[in-house]
KOLTORRO-176304 format. One record per residue (C-alpha): residue number from 1; x, y, z. Coordinates in Angstrom, 3 decimals. Layout:
 pos     east    north       up
 NUM        X        Y        Z
...
//
This chain:
 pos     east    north       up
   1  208.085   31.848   61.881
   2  208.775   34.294   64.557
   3  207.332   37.757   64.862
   4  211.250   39.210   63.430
   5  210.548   37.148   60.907
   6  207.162   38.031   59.914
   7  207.777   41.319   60.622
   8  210.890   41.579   57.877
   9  209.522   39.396   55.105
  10  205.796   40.234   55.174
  11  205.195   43.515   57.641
  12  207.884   45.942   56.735
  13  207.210   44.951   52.410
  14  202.941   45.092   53.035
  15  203.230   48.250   54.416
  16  205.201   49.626   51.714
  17  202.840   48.371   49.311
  18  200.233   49.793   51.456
  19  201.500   53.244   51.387
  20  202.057   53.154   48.161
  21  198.689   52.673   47.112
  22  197.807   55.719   49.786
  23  199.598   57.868   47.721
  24  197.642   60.495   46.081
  25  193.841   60.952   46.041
  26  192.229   57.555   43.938
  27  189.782   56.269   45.898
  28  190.118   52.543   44.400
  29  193.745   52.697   45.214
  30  192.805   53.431   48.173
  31  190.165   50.960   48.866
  32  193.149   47.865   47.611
  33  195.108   49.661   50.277
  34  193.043   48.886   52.768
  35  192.576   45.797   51.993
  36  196.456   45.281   51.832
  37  196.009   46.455   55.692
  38  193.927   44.407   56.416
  39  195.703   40.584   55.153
  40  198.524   42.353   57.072
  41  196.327   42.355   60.071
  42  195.328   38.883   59.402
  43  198.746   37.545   59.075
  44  200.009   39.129   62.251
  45  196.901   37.661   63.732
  46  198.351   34.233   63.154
  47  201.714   35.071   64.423
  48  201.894   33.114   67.965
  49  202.033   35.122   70.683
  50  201.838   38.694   69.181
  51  198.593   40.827   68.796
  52  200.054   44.209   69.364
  53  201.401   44.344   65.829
  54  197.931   43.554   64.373
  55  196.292   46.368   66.886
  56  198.985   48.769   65.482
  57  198.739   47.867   62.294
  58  194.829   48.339   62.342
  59  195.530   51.878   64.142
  60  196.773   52.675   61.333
  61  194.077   51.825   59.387
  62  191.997   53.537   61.529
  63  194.177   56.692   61.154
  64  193.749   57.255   57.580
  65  190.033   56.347   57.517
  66  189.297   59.376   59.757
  67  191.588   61.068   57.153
  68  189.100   60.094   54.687
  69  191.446   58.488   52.355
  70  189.287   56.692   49.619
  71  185.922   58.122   51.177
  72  184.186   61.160   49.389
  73  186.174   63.382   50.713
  74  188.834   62.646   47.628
  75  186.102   63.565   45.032
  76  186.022   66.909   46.563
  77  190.217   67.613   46.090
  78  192.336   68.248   43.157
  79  195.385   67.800   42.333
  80  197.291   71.030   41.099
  81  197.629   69.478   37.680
  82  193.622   68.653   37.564
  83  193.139   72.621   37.939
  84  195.981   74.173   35.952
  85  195.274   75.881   33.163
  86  198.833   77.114   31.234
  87  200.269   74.852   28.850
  88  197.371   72.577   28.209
  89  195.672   72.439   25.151
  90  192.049   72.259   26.811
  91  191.655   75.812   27.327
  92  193.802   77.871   25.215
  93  193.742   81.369   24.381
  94  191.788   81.027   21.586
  95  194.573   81.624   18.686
  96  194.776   79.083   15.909
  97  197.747   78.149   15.069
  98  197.311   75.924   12.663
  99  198.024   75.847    9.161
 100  194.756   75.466    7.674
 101  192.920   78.447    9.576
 102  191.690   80.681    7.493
//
C-alpha cells in the first residue's frame, strides 16, 4: 500500500475518529484519543518511505497535549450545562408543586 492509500483508508478515517473523541472535556475520551493518535503514528511508521506523516501526525498530538486535553486541566472547566441553573429540577425555587403538599 502506498502512502495515498494509507492516507485515504486509514489516515483521513483515524483522524476523524480521533477528533471525535477530542470533542468536549472527558478526560478518558481523551486519553482513547490519544491512543487512536498514536496506532495512526504507528501505521504511518510502517508506510515505506514516508515519516513526515507520522511526525505530523504526532505534532498534532503534541498540540493538544500542551492544550491539556485529558490532563487536569478538564477537571477544572465546565460545560455551560454543568453550571446552569434554570429549568433543572436540582435547584428549584423552592415551590412545591405537587399534589400531595400540604
Amino acid at each position: 500500500m502506498d502512502l495515498t492509500q494509507t492516507w485515504l483508508v486509514v489516515g483521513i478515517p483515524g483522524l476523524a475518529i480521533a477528533g471525535g473523541l477530542f470533542a468536549g472535556r472527558s478526560a478518558y475520551r481523551a486519553l482513547l484519543g490519544f491512543a487512536a493518535l498514536v496506532v495512526l503514528i504507528i501505521v504511518f511508521l510502517t508506510v515505506p518511505g514516508d515519516t513526515l506523516s507520522a511526525g505530523a501526525i504526532g505534532m498534532v498530538g503534541v498540540i493538544l497535549l500542551a492544550a491539556g486535553r485529558g490532563t487536569n486541566v478538564d477537571d477544572e472547566h465546565y460545560e455551560h450545562h454543568e453550571r446552569r441553573r434554570r429549568f433543572t429540577t436540582t435547584a428549584g425555587a423552592g415551590t412545591d408543586t405537587s399534589s400531595d403538599a400540604g
